[in-house]
C-alpha positions as CSV (number, residue, x, y, z in Angstrom):
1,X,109.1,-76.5,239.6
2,X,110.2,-79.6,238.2
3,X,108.6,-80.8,234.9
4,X,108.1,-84.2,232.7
5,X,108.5,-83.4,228.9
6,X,106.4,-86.1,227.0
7,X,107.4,-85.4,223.0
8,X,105.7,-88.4,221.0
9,X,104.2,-87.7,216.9
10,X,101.3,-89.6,218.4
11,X,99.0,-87.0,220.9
12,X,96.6,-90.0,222.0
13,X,100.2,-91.8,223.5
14,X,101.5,-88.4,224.8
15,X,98.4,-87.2,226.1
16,X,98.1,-90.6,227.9
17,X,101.3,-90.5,229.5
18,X,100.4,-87.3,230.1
19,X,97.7,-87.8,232.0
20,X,98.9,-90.9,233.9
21,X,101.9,-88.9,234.9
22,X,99.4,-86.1,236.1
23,X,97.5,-88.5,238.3
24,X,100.9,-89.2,240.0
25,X,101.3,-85.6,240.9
26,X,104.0,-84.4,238.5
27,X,104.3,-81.1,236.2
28,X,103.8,-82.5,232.5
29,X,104.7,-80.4,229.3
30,X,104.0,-81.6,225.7
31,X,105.3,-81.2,222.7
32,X,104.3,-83.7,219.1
33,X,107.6,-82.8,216.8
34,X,111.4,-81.9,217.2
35,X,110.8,-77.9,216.6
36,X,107.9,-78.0,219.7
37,X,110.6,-79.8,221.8
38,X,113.5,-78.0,221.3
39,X,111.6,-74.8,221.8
40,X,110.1,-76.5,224.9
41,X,114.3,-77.3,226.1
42,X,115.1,-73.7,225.2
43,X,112.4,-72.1,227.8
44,X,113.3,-74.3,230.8
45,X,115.5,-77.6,230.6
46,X,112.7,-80.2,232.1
47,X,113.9,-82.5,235.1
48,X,112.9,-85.7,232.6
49,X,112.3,-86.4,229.0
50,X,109.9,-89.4,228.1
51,X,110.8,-89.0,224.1
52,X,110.1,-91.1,221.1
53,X,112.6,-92.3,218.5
54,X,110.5,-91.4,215.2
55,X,108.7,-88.5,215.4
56,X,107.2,-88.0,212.0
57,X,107.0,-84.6,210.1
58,X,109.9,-83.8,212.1
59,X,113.6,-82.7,211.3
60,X,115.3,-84.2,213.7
61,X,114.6,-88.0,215.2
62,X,114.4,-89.1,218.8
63,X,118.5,-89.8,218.6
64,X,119.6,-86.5,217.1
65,X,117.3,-85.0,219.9
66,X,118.9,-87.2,223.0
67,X,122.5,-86.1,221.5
68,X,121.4,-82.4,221.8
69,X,120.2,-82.5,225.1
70,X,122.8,-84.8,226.3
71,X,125.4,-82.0,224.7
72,X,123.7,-79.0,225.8
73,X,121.7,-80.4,229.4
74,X,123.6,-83.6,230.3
75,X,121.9,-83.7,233.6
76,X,118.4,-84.3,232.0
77,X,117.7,-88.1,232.1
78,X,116.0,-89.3,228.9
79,X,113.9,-92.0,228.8
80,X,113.4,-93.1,224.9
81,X,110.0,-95.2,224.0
82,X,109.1,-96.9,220.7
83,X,106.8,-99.2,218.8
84,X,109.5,-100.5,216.8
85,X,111.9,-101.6,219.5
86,X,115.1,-103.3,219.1
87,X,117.9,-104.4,220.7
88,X,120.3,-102.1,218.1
89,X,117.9,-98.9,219.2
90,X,118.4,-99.4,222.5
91,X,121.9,-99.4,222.5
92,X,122.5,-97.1,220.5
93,X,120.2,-95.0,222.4
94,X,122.0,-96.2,225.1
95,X,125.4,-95.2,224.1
96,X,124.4,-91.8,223.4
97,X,123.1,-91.3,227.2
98,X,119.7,-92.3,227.4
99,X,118.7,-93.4,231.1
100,X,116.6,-96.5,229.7
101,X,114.6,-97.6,226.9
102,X,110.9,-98.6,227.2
103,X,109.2,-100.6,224.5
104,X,105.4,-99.9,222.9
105,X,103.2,-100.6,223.9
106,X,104.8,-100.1,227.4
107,X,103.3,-101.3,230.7
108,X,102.3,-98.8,233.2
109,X,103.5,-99.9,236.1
110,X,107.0,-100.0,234.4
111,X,106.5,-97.2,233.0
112,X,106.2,-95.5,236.6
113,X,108.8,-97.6,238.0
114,X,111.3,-96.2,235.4
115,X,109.7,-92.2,236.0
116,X,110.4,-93.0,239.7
117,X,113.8,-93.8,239.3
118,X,115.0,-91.1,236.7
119,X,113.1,-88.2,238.5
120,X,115.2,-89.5,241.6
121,X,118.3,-89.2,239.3
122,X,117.4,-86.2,238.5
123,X,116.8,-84.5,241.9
124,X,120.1,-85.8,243.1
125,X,121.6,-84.3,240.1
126,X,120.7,-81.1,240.4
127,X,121.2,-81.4,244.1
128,X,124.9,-82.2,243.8
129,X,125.2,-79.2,241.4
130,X,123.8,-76.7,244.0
131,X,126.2,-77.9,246.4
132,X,128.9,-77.8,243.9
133,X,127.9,-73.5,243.2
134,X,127.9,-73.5,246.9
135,X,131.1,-74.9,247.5
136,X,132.4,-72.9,245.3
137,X,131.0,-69.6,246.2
138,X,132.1,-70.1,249.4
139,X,135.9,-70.8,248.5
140,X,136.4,-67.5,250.5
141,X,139.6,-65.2,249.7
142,X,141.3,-64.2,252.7
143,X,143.5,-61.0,253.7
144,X,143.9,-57.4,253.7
145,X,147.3,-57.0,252.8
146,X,148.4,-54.7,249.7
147,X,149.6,-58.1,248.0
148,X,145.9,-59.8,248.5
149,X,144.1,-56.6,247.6
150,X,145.9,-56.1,244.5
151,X,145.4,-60.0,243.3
152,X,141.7,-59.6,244.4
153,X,141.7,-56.6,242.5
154,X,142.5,-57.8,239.4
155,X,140.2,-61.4,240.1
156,X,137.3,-58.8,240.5
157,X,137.6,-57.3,237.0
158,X,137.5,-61.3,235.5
159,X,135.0,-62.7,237.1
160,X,132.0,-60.9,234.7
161,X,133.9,-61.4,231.9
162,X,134.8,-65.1,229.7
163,X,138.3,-64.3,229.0
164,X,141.2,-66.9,229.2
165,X,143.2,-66.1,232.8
166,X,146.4,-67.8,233.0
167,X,147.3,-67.7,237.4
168,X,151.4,-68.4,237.6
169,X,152.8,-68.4,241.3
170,X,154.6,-70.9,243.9
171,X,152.9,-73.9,244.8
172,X,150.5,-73.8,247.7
173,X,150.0,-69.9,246.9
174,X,146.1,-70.5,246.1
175,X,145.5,-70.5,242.2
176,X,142.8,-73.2,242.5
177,X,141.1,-70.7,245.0
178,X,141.8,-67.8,242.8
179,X,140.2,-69.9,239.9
180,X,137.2,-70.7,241.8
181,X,136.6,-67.1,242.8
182,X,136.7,-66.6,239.4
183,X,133.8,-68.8,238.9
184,X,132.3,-68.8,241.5
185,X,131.5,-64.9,240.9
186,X,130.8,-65.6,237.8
187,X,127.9,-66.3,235.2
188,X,128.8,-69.5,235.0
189,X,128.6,-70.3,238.8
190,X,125.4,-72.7,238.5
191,X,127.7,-74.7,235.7
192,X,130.5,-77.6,236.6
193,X,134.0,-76.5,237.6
194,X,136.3,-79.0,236.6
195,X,139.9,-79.7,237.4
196,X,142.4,-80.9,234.8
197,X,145.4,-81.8,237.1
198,X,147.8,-82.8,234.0
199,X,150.6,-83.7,236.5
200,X,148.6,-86.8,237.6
201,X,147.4,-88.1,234.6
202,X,149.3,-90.7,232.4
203,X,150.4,-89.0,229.3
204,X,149.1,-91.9,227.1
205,X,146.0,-91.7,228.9
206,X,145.5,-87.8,228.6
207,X,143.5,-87.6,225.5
208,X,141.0,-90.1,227.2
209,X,140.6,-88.3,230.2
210,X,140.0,-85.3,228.7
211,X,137.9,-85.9,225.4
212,X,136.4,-89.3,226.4
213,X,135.7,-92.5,224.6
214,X,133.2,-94.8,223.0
215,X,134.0,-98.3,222.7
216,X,131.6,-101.5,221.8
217,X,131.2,-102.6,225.3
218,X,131.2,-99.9,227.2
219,X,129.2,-97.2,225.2
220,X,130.1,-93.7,225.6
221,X,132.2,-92.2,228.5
222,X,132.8,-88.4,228.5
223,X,135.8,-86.6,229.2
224,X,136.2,-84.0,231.6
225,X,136.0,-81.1,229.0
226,X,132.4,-82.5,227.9
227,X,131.8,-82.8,232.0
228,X,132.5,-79.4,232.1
229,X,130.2,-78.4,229.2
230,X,128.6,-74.2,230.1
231,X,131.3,-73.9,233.0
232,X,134.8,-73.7,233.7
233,X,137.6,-76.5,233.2
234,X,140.5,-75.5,235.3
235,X,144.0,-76.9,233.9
236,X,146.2,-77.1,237.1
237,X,149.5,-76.9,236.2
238,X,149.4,-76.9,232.6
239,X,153.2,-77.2,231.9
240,X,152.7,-80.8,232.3
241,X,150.3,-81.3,229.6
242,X,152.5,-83.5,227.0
243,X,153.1,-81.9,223.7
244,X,150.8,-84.2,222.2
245,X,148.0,-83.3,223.7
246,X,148.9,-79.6,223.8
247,X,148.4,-79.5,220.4
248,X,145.1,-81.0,220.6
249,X,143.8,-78.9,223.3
250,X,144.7,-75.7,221.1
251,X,142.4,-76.9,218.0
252,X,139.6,-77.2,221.2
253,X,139.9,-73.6,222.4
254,X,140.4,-72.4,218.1
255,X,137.0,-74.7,217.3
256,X,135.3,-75.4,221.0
257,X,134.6,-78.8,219.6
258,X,136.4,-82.2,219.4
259,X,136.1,-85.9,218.9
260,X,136.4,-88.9,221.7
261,X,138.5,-91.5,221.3
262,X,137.2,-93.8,219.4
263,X,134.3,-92.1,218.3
264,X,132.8,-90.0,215.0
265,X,130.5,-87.5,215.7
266,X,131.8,-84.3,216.8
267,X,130.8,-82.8,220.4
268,X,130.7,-79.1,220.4
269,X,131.3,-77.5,224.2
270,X,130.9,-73.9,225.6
271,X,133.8,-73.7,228.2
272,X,136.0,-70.6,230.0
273,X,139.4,-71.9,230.6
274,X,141.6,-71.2,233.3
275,X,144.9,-72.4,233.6
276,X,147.2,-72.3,236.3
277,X,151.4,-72.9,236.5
278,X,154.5,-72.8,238.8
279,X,156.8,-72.4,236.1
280,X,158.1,-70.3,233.4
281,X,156.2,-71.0,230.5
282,X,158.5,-68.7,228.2
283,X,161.3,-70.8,229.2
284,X,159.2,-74.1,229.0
285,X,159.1,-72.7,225.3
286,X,162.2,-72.0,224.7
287,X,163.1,-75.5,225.2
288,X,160.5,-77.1,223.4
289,X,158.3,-78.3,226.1
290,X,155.3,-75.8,226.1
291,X,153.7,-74.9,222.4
292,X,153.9,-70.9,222.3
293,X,150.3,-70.7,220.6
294,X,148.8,-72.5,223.3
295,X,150.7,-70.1,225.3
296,X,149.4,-67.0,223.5
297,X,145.7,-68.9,223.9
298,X,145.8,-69.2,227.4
299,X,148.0,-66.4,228.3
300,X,144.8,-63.6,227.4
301,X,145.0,-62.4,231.2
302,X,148.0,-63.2,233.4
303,X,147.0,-62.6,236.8
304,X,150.3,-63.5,239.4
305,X,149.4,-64.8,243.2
306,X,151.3,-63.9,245.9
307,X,153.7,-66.0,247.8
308,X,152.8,-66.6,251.5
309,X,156.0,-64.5,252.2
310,X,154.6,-61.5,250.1
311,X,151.7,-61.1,252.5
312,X,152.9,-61.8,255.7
313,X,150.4,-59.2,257.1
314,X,147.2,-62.4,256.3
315,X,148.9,-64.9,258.3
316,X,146.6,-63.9,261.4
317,X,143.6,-63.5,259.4
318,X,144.3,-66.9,257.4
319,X,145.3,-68.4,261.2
320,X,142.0,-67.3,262.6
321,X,139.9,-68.3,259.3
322,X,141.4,-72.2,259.3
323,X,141.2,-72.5,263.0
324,X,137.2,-71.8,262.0
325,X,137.1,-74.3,259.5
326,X,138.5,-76.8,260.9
327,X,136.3,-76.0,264.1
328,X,133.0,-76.3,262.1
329,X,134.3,-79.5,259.2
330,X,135.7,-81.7,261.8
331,X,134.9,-80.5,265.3
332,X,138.5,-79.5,266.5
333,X,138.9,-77.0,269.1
334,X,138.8,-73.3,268.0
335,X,142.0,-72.0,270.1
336,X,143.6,-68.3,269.9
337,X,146.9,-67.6,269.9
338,X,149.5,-66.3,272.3
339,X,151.0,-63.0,270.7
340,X,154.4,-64.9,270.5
341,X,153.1,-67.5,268.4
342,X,151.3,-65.6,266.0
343,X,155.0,-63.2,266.0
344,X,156.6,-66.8,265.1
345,X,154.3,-67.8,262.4
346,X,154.9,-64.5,261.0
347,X,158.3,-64.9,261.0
348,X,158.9,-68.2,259.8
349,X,159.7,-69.5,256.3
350,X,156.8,-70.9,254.5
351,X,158.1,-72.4,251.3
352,X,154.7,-74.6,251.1
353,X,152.7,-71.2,250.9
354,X,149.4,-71.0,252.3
355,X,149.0,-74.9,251.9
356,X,151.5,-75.1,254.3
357,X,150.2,-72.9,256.9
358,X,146.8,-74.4,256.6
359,X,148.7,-78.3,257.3
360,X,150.3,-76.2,260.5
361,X,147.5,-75.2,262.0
362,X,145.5,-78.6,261.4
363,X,148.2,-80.2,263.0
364,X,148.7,-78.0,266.0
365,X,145.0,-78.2,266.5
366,X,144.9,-82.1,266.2
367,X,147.8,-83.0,268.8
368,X,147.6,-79.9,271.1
369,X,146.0,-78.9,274.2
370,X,142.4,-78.1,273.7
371,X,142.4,-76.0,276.9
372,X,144.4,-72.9,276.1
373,X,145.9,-70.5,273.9
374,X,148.5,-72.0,271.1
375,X,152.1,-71.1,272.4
376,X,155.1,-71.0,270.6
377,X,156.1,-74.1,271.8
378,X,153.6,-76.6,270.0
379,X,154.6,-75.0,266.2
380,X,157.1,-76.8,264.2
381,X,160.7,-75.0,263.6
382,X,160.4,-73.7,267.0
383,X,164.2,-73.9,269.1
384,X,163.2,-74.8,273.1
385,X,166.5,-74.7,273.5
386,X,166.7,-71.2,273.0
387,X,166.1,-70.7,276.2
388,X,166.9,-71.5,279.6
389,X,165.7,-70.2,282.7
390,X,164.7,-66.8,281.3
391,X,168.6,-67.0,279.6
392,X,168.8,-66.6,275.9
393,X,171.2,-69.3,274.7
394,X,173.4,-68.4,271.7
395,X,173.7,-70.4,268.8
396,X,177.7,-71.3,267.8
397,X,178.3,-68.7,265.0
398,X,177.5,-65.9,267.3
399,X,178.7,-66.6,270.4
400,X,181.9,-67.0,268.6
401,X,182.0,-63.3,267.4
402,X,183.2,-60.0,269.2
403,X,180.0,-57.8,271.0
404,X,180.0,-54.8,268.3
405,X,179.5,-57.5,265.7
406,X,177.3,-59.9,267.3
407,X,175.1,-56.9,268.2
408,X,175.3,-55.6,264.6
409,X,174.5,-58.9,263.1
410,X,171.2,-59.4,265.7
411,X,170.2,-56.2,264.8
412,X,170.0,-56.6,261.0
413,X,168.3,-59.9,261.3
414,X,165.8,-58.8,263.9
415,X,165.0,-55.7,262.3
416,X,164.5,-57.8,258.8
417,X,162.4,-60.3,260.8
418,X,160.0,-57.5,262.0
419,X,160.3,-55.1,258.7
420,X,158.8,-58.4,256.9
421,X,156.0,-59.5,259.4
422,X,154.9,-56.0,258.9
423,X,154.5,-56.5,254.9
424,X,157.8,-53.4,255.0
425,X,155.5,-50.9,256.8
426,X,157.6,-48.4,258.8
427,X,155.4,-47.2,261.1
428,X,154.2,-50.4,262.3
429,X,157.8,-51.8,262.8
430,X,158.5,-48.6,265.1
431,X,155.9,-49.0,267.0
432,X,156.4,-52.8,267.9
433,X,160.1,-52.3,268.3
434,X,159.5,-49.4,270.5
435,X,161.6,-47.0,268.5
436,X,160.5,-43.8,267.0
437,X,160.0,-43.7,263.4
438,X,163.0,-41.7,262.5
439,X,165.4,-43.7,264.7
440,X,164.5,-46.4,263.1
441,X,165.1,-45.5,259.3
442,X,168.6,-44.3,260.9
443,X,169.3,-47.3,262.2
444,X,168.2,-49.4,258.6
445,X,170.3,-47.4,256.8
446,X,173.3,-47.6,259.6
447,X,173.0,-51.2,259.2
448,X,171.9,-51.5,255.3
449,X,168.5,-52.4,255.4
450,X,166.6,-51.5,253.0
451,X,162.3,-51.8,251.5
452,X,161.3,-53.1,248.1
453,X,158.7,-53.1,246.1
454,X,157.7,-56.6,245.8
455,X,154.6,-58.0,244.4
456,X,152.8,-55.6,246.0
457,X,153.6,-55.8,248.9
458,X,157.1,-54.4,250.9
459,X,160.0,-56.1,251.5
460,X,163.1,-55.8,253.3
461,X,167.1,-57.1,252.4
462,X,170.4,-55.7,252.8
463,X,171.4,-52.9,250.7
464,X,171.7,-49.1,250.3
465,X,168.3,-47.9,251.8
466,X,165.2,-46.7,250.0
467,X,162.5,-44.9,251.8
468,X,160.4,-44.9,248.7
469,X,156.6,-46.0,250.2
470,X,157.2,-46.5,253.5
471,X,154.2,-45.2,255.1
């Protein structure tokens, strides 16, 4: 249940308030010095804080308390009150986060007004971070190919714990969805998830988007690290965090605390990092770019996702999954898929990864026919030319060559084609070619096909042939 905190040295005022605030219908607590409030914060962070600035016999005063609870529950509006009101106590309560500032002896009906509006603030607050946990929670991982199961594998054994994962892998792979898996299975799944994409931000600007500032004018503006305060802060593509900054960041992780721009007082933050790259950092180091001990910081667990082309075997399941999505977030039709489209997807290059097949279908499902099946013929890369009339229609280089090497050369690349949409398994190949298992690993090694291991998952190129794994 949501709850008022009234803390005031005086019990006639707080009791008042109290009261007053009762009559309205809300949940009060009360508490007459710093120790009874803090105590009173560390059972259950309230919804609202009425608090005065000088609490007498107390450790702490009213702004040492609103910098506590702005630090360690920034979604808790404060409301400060005082008999010895000023216009430098109110901004400087101000500046460190307070929702308004109420003189003694206070009116009632403003009083309310300003209750009113914080408890509104408040509810909306902790409304947007429920449907922050449940967007994230929901960031669903997708698949069932060896590739997938491995990298959910190892995801699975970091969610429970608050150690530094460092996700490398081609762009459009998924690492902000691996990240928020992480988090979103984690402990910290109520807290923010924030996104540091250092590719976007000016490099002279960097320090103030992630630390904050305070200035004269505009008070105190926090940075996304303090935004991300008990959660997770994801940097996306770290390699582009200037060396500068890099340097900075490292003393953060060393003292998890840091300074704003322009500012004094130090903020201390409770954060899990995850970073995320598409480069290699060892190289980014060995020419100066990337600072090996912020490497060695963020580096505690690698975990490497897959390539769209190392898991092959999802693209139905991811097909079916966005067609879904993009049936219940913006009403397009849901529409299956002819068997030879969902062979073509399979088959085709994807050097955008996942992001790329997600665009695809959004795109086939915005300017297609709502009526039937997805054919080949309405996804990009596709050749109508092909054929005509039930003919196939040879392209120049091998119409140009002799039968037994024009056969040889379809062969290869058809068998590679089919060896890869299967994710390398043997059996399954066979059985869509329509060949029996042996015949077929004849044939692969007639024409120099051969399986690899790759990422997991099973590959095929040219080469001597390898039946190791194929099952």
């Amino acid at each position: 249940m949501s709850s008022i905190l009234i803390v005031d040295d005086e019990r006639d005022i707080r009791e008042l308030i109290g009261d007053i605030l009762k009559d309205e219908g809300y949940a009060i607590r009360l508490a007459g010095n710093s120790d009874d409030c803090m105590a009173e914060i560390a059972s259950e962070a309230p919804s609202l804080m009425i608090l005065d600035i000088w609490l007498k016999d107390s450790q702490m005063d009213g702004i040492d308390i609103l910098k506590t609870v702005k630090r360690d529950n920034p979604d808790v509006p404060v409301v400060i009150i005082s008999g010895h009101g000023n216009i430098e106590i109110a901004v400087a309560a101000i500046k460190q986060g307070a929702y308004d500032f109420i003189e003694k002896p206070f009116n009632i009906d403003q009083l309310m007004v300003v209750v009113s509006r914080a408890m509104e603030t408040s509810r909306l607050r902790r409304e947007n971070t429920d449907l922050r946990r449940r967007d994230v929670t929901s960031s669903e991982m997708i698949g069932s190919s060896t590739a997938y199961k491995t990298l959910k594998s190892h995801l699975d054994k970091v969610t429970k714990s608050n150690g530094r994962v460092m996700l490398s892998g081609p762009a459009g792979s998924g690492k902000e969805l691996a990240a928020r898996f992480i988090h979103g299975n984690s402990n910290r799944s109520a807290a923010p998830f924030v996104t540091v994409t250092s590719a976007t931000i000016e490099p002279d600007r960097m320090e103030e988007v992630l630390f904050g500032r305070e200035t004269p004018d505009r008070g105190l503006e926090k940075g996304l690290l303090e935004q991300a305060h008990g959660g997770v802060v994801y940097f996306d593509e770290v390699a582009e965090m200037p060396l500068g900054t890099q340097s900075k960041i490292l003393r953060v992780l060393v003292d998890q605390q840091f300074t704003r721009v322009g500012g004094v007082d130090k903020v201390r933050v409770d954060l899990r990092v995850i970073s995320s790259t598409t480069r290699d950092l060892r190289s980014e180091i060995a020419a100066g770019r990337f600072r090996q001990e912020l490497y060695d910081r963020l580096n505690v667990v690698p975990i490497s996702v897959p390539s769209l082309e190392d898991r092959r075997e999802d693209i139905p399941e991811l097909t079916a999954y966005f067609i879904d999505m993009f049936h219940r977030t913006q009403g397009l039709p849901v529409r299956s898929l002819t068997t030879e489209a969902e062979a073509m997807l399979q088959t085709m290059q994807w050097p955008g990864n996942v992001r790329q097949l997600r665009n695809v279908i959004e795109r086939v499902l915005i300017l297609g026919d709502a009526a039937g099946p997805v054919d080949v013929k309405e996804l990009p890369g596709h050749e109508p030319a092909g054929r005509e009339d039930g003919r196939l229609v040879l392209g120049g280089a091998l119409a140009t060559l002799p039968l037994r090497e024009a056969r040889e050369l379809f062969e290869k690349e058809y068998l590679l084609t089919q060896i890869n949409r299967f994710g390398g398994n043997i059996s399954r190949t066979a059985s869509f070619v329509g060949m029996e298992r042996s015949a077929l690993h004849r044939k692969l090694k007639s024409l120099g096909v051969v399986t690899t291991s790759k990422s997991g998952s099973r590959m095929a190129r040219l080469e001597d042939l390898d039946d190791e794994g194929d099952e």
